[in-house]
N, C-alpha and C positions, 0 to 999 in steps of 0.2 A: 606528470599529469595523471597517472594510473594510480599513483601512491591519495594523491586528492577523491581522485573517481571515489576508491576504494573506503578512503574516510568520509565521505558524505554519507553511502549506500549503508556504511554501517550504521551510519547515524538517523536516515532513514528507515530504516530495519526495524527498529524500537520504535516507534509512532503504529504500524500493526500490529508488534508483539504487545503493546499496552493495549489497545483495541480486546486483543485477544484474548486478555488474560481478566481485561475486565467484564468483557462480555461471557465469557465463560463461566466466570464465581457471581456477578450480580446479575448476570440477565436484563432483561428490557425493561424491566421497572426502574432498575439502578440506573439507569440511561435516562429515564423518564420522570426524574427529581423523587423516584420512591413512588409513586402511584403507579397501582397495578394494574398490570396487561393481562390481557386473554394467555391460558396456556401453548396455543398455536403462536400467535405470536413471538412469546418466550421462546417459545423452541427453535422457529424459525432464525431466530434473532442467535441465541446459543450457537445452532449450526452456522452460520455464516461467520461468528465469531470465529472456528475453525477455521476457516478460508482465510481469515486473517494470519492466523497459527501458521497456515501453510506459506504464505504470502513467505512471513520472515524467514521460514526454514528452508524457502525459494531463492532468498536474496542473499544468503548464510553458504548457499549451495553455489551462485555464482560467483559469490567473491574469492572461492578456494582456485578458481582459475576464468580472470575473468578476460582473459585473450581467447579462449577457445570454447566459452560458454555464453556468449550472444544472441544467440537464438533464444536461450532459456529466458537471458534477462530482457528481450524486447516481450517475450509474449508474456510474462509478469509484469512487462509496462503495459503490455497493452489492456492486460485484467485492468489494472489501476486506471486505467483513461477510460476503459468502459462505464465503470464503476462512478468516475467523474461526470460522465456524459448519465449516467441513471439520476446522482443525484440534482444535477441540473435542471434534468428533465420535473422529479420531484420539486425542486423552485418555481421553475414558471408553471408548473399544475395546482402548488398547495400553499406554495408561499415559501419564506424563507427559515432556514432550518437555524438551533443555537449556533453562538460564532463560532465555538468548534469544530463543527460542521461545517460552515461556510470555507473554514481553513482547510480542513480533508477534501474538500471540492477544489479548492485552489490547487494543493498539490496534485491532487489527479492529475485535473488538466493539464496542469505545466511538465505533467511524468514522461510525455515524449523530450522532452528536454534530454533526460537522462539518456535516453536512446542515441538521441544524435551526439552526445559527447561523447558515450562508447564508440560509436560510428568513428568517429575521430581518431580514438586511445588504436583505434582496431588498425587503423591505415597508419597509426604515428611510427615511426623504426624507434628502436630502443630495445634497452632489455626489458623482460620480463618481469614484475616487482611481485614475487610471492605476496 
């Protein structure tokens, strides 16, 4: 079960690191079919991009041992459920976001998921799977 955990979270992992990597080199125009944003914005948008940067190098960090690094990966879930519950809140304020977007909102939410099958892996006896 922990060798599973392990392979999803990585596969997880890259869905923020592309965030990151796009947002980083194109900024919020590239985001925005190519029509251009205010500079504040941009920047805004660049910096959070970062946060995504962090997120995978968060999740990179708990998979090196993830029997005794839980706490790390719930409060990385719970950035992501917040994150979920923002853009939600943007839905029922502005309307609904590209499907992309609707799909990053879906996993949000569903990111305590992750939690509780850790919760699981954490109480299962076995060994250890580096």
């Amino acid at each position: 079960m922990r060798t599973s955990f392990k392979i999803i979270l990585v596969i997880l992992s890259f869905i923020p690191l592309f965030f990151a990597v796009t947002g980083l080199i194109g900024g919020a125009a590239a985001n925005n079919g190519g029509v251009a944003v205010s500079a504040g914005l941009d920047n805004q948008y660049r910096y959070l991009s970062g946060y995504y940067l962090s997120l995978f190098f968060g999740i990179w960090y708990v998979l090196g041992d993830i029997d005794n690094r839980g706490t790390v990966l719930r409060l990385l879930i719970l950035a992501i459920f917040i994150g979920g519950l923002a853009r939600l809140y943007s839905y029922v304020q502005v309307g609904p976001p590209p499907a992309r977007a609707m799909f990053g909102m879906a996993l949000e939410l569903g990111a305590p998921v992750l939690a509780i099958w850790h919760r699981i892996i954490e109480k299962s006896p076995g060994p250890v799977v580096p």
